[in-house]
C-alpha positions, 0 to 999 in steps of 0.5 A: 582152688586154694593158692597162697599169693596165687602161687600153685604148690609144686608137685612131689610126684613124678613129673609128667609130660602133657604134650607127649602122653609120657612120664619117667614112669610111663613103664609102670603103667598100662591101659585097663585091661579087657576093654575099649577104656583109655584109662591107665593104671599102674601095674601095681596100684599102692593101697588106699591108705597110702593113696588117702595120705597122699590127697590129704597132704596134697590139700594140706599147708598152703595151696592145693597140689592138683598135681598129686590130686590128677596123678591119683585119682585120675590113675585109678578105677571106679572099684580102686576109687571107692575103697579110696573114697571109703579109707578116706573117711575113715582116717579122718572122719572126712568126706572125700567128695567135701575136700575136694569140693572146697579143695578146687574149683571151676571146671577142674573140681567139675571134672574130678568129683563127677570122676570120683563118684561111684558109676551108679550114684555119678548117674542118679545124680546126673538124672537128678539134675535133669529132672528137677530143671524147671525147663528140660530142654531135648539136649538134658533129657538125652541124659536120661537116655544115655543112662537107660539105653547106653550102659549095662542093664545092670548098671542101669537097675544100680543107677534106679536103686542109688536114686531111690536111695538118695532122693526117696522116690524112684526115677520113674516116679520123677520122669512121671511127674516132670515130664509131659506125654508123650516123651514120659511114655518113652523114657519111663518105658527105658528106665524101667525095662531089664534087658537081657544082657546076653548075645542073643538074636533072632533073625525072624524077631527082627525082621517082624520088628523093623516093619512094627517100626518102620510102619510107626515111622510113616504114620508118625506114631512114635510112641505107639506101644509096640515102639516103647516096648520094642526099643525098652525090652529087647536085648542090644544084640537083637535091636542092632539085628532089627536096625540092620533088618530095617536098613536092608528092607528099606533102603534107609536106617531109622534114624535117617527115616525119623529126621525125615519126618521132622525135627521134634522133641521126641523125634530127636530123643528117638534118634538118640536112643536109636544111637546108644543102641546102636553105636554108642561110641560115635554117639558119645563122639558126637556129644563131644564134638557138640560141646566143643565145636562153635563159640564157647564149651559145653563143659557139662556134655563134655565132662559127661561124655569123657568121665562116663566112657573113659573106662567103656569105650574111650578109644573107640569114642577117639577113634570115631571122633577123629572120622566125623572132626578130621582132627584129634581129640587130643588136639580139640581138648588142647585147644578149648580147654586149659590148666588143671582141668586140661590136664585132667581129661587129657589123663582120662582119655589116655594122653598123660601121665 
């Protein structure tokens, strides 16, 4: 971040409160309505122009207000960051994502630029990442499986359109090529299915389908193709049926029968698409508590799991969060992280105007 003599400007916007979740226009402000998200936005959102002219300002002169850049970006939704993105190129031939590049820095400029990304290009470009690493190791490629299995099979057809899009090749092209059997068979089978995105369940379907599953279990065949098109086909509503069927038949769930089998690579991506399915918030509350707990921050799963769920399912993440950690997300966030960059996922999560 720029700062002149290393002095951070002051901000002209509201003051706000981190330790408390309150500011003097905390009234004007209130959770995105219809959802788990923890994302607040104000009652009345002041149009794009206004808010380009705000964040242009804020990186001009000396120093960079990261203030205004948190107040703002950090108050508004994905369709209401867009148009922000889009005005702001327009009124000054600029490119938003470049300021703010050159504007922060660290893990800060990490935070907010994942942030600003539209859903869909934010998750091609995550996907990027993992699959041009020389060494993919089972923690970058539960990325692919977050994105296949834990967002809407809309989103996921839009994430595989950008893809194309931006790298000229689809992403099951590059899971093909990168990635060696038999994890490719099961990715490839998640990132190119379309499921039905309905409350749609059939009782009799998954009663057959937890024994497909269980029998493939004990002979450890886990991608035999009944799996693969079991987990990439049916529909949410239906697996979560087929999961419980399993349970109840067996005495077990699936998750619990495949770490008795072994500890594997594919085992493990296995037991993560099995989580997405079927409770993505403790999933995601997990990958939270990984990237904080123990010496050092994981600061790209921490990044991931609050920038990708804060207009999802954030509330219930912080609420299965404080089950498994026995303290708050707020508290772990407050004591691993610092600055502006604090102060950032704090916003996300709810906790500061």
């Amino acid at each position: 971040m720029r700062r002149f003599f290393g002095k951070k400007r002051t901000s002209s916007l509201p003051k706000q409160n981190a330790s408390t979740g309150s500011s003097a226009s905390e009234k004007d402000y209130k959770l995105l309505s219809g959802s788990m998200g923890s994302l607040k936005i104000p009652e009345t959102v002041p149009p794009p122009d206004q808010d380009c002219q705000r964040l242009k300002k804020a990186f001009d002169g000396f120093g960079t207000d990261e203030d205004a850049v948190i107040w703002i970006l950090g108050h508004r939704n994905a369709s209401q960051r867009r148009e922000i993105k889009n005005t702001y190129q327009q009124l000054y031939n600029k490119s938003l994502i470049d300021d703010l590049q050159s504007e922060l820095s660290g893990d800060f400029r990490d935070a907010v630029i994942l942030w600003t990304c539209d859903p869909p290009e934010r998750d091609a470009k995550l996907a990027r990442v993992v699959l041009t690493k020389k060494k993919k190791v089972v923690k970058h490629l539960k990325v692919l499986v977050e994105i296949a299995c834990a967002s809407s099979p809309s989103h996921l057809m839009a994430v595989r359109q950008v893809y194309s899009s931006l790298f000229d090749c689809s992403l099951e092209e590059d899971i093909a090529s990168t990635i060696s059997l038999p994890t490719r068979k099961l990715l490839v089978g998640l990132v190119t299915s379309y499921r039905y995105d309905k409350q749609l369940v059939d009782t009799g379907i998954a009663d057959s389908e937890a024994s497909r599953l269980h029998e493939a279990i004990e002979t450890k065949q886990y991608d035999h193709d009944h799996v693969v098109w079991i987990l990439s086909t049916r529909n949410f509503f239906q697996l979560r049926a087929t999961f419980e069927c399993y349970k109840q038949k067996y005495g077990h769930s699936i998750d619990q029968d495949i770490k008795s089998c072994g500890n594997g690579e594919l085992e493990s991506l296995l037991i993560a698409v099995y989580w997405c399915i079927a409770s993505p918030a403790k999933y995601f509350a997990e990958v939270i508590k990984d990237s904080i707990v123990g010496l050092g921050t994981d600061e790209d799963s921490l990044n991931r799991a609050i920038v990708t769920r804060a207009e999802i399912d954030m509330i219930k993440i912080r609420e299965e969060y404080s089950k498994m950690s026995k303290t708050s997300l707020v508290d772990d966030i407050i004591g691993d992280t610092s600055g502006d960059y604090k102060n950032f996922l704090l916003t996300l999560i709810g906790e500061r105007l």
